[in-house]
C-alpha positions in Angstrom: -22.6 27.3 20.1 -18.7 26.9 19.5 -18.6 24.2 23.2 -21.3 22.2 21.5 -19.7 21.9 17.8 -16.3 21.5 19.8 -18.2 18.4 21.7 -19.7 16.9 18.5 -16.1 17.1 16.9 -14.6 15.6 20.0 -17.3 12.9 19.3 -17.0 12.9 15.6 -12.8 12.0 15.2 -9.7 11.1 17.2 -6.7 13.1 17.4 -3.6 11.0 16.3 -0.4 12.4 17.8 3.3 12.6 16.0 6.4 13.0 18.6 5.5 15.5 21.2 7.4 18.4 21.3 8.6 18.2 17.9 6.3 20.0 15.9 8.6 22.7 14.2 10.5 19.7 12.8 7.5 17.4 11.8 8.7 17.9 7.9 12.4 16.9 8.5 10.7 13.6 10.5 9.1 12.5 7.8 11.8 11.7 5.5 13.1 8.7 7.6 9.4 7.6 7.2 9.2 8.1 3.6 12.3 6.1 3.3 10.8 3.5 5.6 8.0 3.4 3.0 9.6 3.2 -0.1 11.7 0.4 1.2 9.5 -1.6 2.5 7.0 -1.2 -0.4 9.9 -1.7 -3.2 11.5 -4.9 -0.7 8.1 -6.8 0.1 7.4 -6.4 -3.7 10.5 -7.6 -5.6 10.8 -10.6 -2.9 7.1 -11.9 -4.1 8.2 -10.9 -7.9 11.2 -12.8 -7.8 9.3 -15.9 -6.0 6.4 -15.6 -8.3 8.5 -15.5 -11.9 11.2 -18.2 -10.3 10.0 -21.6 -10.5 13.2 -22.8 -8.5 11.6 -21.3 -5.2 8.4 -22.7 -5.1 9.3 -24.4 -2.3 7.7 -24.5 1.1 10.4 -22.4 2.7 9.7 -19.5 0.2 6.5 -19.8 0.0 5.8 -18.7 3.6 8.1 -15.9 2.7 5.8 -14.5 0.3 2.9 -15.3 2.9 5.3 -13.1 5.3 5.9 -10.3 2.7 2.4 -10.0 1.9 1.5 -9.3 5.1 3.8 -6.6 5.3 2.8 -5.2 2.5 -0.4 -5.0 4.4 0.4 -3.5 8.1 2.8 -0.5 5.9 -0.1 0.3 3.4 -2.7 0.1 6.5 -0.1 2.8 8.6 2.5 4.5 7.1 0.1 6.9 4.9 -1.6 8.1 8.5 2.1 8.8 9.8 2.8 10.5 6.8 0.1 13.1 6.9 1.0 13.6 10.3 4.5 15.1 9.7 3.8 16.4 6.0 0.7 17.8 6.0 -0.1 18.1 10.1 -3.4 16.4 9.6 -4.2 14.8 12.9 -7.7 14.4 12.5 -8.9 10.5 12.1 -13.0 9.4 11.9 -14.3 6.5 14.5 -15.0 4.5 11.9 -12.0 4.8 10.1 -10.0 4.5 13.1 -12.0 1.4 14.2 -11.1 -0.1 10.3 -7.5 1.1 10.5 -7.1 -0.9 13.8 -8.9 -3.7 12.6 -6.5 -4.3 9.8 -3.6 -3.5 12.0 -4.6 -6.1 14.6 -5.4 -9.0 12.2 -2.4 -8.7 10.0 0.0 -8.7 13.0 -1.9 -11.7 14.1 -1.5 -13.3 10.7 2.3 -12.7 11.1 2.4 -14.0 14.0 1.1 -17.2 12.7 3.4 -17.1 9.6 6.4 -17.0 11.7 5.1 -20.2 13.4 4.3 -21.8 10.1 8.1 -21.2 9.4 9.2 -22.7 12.3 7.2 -25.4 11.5 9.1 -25.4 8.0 12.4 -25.3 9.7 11.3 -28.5 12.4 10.6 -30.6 9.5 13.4 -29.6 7.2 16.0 -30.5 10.1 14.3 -33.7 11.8 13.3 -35.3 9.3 14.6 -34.0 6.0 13.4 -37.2 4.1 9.7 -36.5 4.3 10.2 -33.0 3.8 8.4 -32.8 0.9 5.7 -35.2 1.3 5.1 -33.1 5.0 4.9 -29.9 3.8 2.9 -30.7 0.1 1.6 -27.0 -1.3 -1.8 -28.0 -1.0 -1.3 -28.6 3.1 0.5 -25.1 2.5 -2.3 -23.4 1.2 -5.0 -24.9 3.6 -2.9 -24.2 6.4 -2.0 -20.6 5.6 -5.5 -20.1 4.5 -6.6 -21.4 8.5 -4.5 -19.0 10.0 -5.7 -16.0 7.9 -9.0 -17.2 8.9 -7.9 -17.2 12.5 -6.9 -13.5 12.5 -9.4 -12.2 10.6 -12.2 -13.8 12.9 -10.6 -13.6 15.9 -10.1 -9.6 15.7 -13.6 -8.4 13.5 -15.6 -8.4 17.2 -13.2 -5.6 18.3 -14.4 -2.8 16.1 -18.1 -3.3 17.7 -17.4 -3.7 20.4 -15.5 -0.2 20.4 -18.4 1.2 18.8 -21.0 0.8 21.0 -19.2 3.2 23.9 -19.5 7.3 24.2 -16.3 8.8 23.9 -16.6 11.7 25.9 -12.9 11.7 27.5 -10.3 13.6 25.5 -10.0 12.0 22.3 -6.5 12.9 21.5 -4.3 9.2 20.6 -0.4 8.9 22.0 0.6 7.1 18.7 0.0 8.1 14.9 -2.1 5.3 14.3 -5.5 3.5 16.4 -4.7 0.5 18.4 -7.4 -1.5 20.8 -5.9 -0.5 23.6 -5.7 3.2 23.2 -9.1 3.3 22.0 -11.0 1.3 24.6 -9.3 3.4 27.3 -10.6 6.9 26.0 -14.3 5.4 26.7 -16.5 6.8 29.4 -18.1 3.3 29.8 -17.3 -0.2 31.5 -14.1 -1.6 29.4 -14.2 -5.1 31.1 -15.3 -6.9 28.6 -13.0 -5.4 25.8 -10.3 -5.5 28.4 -10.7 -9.0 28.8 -11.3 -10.1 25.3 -8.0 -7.9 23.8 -6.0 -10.0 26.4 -7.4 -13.6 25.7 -6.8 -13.0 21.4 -3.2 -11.6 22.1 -2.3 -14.6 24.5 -4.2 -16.6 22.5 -2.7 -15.7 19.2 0.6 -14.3 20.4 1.1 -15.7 23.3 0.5 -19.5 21.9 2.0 -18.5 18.7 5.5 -17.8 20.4 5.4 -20.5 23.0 5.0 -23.0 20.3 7.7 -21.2 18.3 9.9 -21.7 20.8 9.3 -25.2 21.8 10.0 -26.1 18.0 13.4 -24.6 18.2 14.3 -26.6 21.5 13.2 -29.9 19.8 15.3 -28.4 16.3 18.3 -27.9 19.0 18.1 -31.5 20.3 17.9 -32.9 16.7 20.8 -30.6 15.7 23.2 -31.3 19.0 22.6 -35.3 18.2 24.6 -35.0 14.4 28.0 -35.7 15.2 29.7 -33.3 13.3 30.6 -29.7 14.0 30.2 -28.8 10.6 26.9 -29.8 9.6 25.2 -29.0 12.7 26.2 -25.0 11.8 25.0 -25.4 8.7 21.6 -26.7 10.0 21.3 -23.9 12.5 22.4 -21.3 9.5 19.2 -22.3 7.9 17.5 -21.3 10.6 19.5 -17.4 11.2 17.0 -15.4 9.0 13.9 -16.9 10.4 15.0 -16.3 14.2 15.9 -12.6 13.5 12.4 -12.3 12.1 11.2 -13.4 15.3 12.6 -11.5 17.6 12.0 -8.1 15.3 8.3 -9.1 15.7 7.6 -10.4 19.0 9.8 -8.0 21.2 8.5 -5.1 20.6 4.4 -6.9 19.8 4.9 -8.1 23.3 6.9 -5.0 25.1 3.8 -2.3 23.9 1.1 -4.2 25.3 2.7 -4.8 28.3 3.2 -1.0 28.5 -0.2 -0.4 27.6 -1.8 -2.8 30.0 0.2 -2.3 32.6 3.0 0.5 32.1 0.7 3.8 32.9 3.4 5.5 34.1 5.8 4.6 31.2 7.2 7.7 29.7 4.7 8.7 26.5 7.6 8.7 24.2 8.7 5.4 24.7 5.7 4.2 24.1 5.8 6.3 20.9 8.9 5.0 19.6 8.4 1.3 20.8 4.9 1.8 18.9 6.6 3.0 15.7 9.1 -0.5 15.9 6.7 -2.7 16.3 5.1 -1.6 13.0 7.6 -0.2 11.2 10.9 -2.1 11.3 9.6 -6.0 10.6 8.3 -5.1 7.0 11.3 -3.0 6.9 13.9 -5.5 7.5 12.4 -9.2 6.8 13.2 -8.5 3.0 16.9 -7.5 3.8 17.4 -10.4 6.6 16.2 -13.1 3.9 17.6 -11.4 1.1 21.3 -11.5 2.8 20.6 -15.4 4.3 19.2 -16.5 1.1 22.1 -16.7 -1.9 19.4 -17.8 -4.1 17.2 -15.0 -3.6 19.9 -12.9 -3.3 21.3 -14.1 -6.6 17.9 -13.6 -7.9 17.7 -9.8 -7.2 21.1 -9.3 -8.2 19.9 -10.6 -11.7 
């Protein structure tokens, strides 16, 4: 009787998993995390306050800032609180279907990112080539349709992977290696044929991320050829300065996006806790840090939370 309630827990929830070995000091852990909350919470928020009640940034630039700090907003709500009860409260314990939601949001909002970064890109092309048109370019109406098409894009793009995860038997061990579901980890714990979720998770993330950083890049080697052909030193730092806080956003978000599915595609025999802690940065640290990068770049919005 206790093998077959065992299996229809097994079938019932996954097992989410903290750092291994490190149980005895689970509570001490989970002050950096509380920390990583309340900052990233308290930062996202008074950077879309400050744009919201200052009429001086509605500007284009700023405005896929708040787009960017929203989203944040989103992937820390959508995580943190399942890390949390990890380390206070040792609750380990996660339902398929809330698994299958949890990865769902966690998916399409790291998409969405990834499509605001390119929108800022975008921003920082126009603002250096061809300054002039600037503002007739990047009107808020194109703004809104074009953030509004790639939130669309995420969305879409990611709401097949929860059924197609739910139509498999998971009758492997159903213990996770992070503290929160990912595709990935969940397709592999199925005893059934994977190829088409397999296939489908790669084409969205090269799709999305993949095309998403490619075109980021090429817009920074046309904003370098722009910026090498002013003839002074002077201005052409000052052009690039613009573009500091954006570029530091960047690689915060794609290095570790792009390291942790290579490791889980094709790094099997990558140690567990580097996954772990590569897992924990590629969540964690851009909602942590995009607030303090723009807030340092930006001496408005600096000035602004100062006041």
């Amino acid at each position: 009787m206790s093998a077959v309630n065992d299996t229809k827990l097994n079938a019932a929830v996954f097992l989410l998993t903290g750092l291994p070995g490190q149980k005895d000091i689970h509570l001490w852990i989970s002050i950096p995390f509380c920390l990583v909350y309340v900052i990233s919470i308290v930062g996202n928020s008074v950077i879309l306050f400050i744009i919201k009640t200052d009429p001086s940034l509605h500007e284009p630039m700023y405005i896929f800032l708040s787009m960017l700090a929203v989203t944040d907003l989103g992937l820390s709500i959508t995580t943190i609180p399942t890390i949390l009860g990890i380390y206070l409260f040792n609750s380990r314990e996660i339902s398929l279907d809330a698994c299958f939601a949890q990865l769902f949001f966690i998916h399409s909002l790291s998409f969405i990112e990834s499509s605001i970064l390119l929108l800022m890109a975008f921003d920082r092309f126009v603002a250096i080539s061809n300054p002039l048109r600037y503002a007739s370019v990047l009107t808020l109406p194109r703004i809104a349709k074009m953030g509004l098409l790639f939130v669309l894009r995420g969305f879409v793009l990611t709401f097949p992977l929860p059924f197609l995860l739910k139509r498999f038997q998971y009758c492997q061990a159903n213990i996770l290696s992070h503290s929160y579901c990912l595709h990935q980890e969940v397709m592999n714990l199925a005893c059934s044929d994977i190829t088409v979720n397999s296939i489908y998770g790669l084409f969205i993330t090269l799709l999305m991320v993949g095309l998403d950083s490619l075109l980021i890049f090429l817009s920074y080697v046309m904003i370098l050829k722009t910026v090498l052909k002013v003839a002074s030193p002077t201005e052409c730092l000052r052009a690039l300065n613009t573009c500091v806080s954006h570029l530091c956003a960047v690689v915060l978000f794609y290095t570790p996006e792009i390291g942790l599915s290579v490791l889980h595609r094709f790094g099997k025999a990558s140690p567990p806790l580097l996954q772990i802690l590569l897992g924990y940065v590629y969540l964690l640290v851009p909602p942590l840090m995009n607030p303090i990068v723009y807030s340092v770049k930006s001496k408005h919005l600096r000035e602004q939370i100062i006041k």
